[in-house]
C-alpha positions in Angstrom: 0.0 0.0 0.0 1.7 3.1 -1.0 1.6 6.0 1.3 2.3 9.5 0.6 3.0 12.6 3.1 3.3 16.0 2.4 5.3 19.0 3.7 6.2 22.4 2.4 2.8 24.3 3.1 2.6 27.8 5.0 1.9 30.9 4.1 3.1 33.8 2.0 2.7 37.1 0.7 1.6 37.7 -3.3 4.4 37.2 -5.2 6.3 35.1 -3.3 7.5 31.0 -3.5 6.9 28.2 -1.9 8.1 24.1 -2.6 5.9 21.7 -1.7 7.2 18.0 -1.1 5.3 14.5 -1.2 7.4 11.6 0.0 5.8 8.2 -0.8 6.1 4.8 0.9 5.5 1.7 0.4 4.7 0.4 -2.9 7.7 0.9 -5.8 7.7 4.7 -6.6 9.6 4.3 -10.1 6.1 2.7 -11.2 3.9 5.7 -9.8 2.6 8.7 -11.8 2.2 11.3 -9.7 -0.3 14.7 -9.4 -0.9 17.5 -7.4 -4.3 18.9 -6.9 -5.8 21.3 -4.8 -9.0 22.6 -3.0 -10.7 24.9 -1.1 -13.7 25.0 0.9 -16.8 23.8 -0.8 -15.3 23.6 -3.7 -14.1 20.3 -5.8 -10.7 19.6 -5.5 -8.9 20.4 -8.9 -5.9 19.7 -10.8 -3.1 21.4 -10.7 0.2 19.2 -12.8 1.1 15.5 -13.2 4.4 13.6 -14.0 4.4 10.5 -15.4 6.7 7.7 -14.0 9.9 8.7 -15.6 9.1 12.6 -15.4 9.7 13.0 -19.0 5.8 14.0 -19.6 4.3 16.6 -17.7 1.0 18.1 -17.8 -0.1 21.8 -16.3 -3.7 22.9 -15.3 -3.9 26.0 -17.3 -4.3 28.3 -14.3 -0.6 27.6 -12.9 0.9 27.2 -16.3 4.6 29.5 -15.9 4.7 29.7 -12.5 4.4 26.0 -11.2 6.9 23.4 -11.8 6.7 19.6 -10.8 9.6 17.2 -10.7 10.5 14.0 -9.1 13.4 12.6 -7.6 12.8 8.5 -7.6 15.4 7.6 -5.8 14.2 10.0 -2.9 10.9 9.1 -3.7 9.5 12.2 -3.6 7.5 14.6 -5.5 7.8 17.9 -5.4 5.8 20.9 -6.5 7.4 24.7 -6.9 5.0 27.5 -6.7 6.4 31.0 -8.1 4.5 34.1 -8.5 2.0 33.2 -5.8 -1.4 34.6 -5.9 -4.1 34.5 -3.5 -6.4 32.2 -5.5 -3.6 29.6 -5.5 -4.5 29.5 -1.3 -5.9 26.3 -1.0 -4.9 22.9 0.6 -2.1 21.2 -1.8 -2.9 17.3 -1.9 -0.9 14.6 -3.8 -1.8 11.5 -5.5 -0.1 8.7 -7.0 -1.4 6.0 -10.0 0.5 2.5 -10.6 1.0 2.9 -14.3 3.3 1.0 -17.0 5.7 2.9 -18.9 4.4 3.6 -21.9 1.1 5.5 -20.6 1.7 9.0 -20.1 -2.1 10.3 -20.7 -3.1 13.1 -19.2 -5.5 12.8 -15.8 -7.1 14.7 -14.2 -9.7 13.1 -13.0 -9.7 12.1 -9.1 -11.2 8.7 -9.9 -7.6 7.9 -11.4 -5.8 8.1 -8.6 -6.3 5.4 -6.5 -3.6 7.0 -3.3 -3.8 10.4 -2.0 -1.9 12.3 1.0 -3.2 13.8 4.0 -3.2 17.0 2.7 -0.7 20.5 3.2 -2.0 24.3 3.3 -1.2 26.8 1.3 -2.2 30.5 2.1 -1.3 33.5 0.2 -2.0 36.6 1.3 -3.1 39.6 -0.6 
């Protein structure tokens, strides 16, 4: 059962940068595509980027397009997610999810049906 855990959250003015990190257990992390998504309250959760298991396709929600940047380190096991240019519509809590996938399938998803393991959760506020 793969486990993930994130850290990195906090608060920030407009403008400013923060990295978010999702370390993963369990499971084998080199077969994992990986997401970020993000919600806030009463609202659905939404995409925000994917990488697929060898981070050589990456997909961008349109909103963060520019300013966010996901990469993974495998032998770490971690996923991690840099937010530039912050905004105050970015606050939301970050969440990360992983998909068992073979290699060759790098479609895009979005969809929280395709992930089938999902952290705990991290905050994010930006303030105006």
């Amino acid at each position: 059962q793969v486990q993930l855990v994130e850290s990195g959250g906090g608060e920030v003015p407009a403008g400013g940068s923060l990295r978010l990190a999702c370390r993963a257990s369990g499971g084998t992390f080199s077969r994992l595509a990986l997401a970020w998504f993000r919600q806030i309250p009463y609202k659905e959760r939404e995409f925000v980027a994917q990488i697929s298991r060898g981070g050589g396709t990456i997909y961008y929600a349109d909103n963060v397009k520019g300013r966010f940047t996901i990469s993974r380190d495998n032998d770490k096991k971690t996923v991690f997610l840099e937010m530039n240019s912050l905004k105050p519509e970015d606050t939301a809590v970050y969440y990360c999810a992983a998909k068992p996938t073979i290699l060759s399938d790098n479609r895009h998803r979005a969809d929280l049906s395709d992930y089938a393991h999902w952290g705990q959760g991290t905050q994010v506020t930006v303030s105006s």
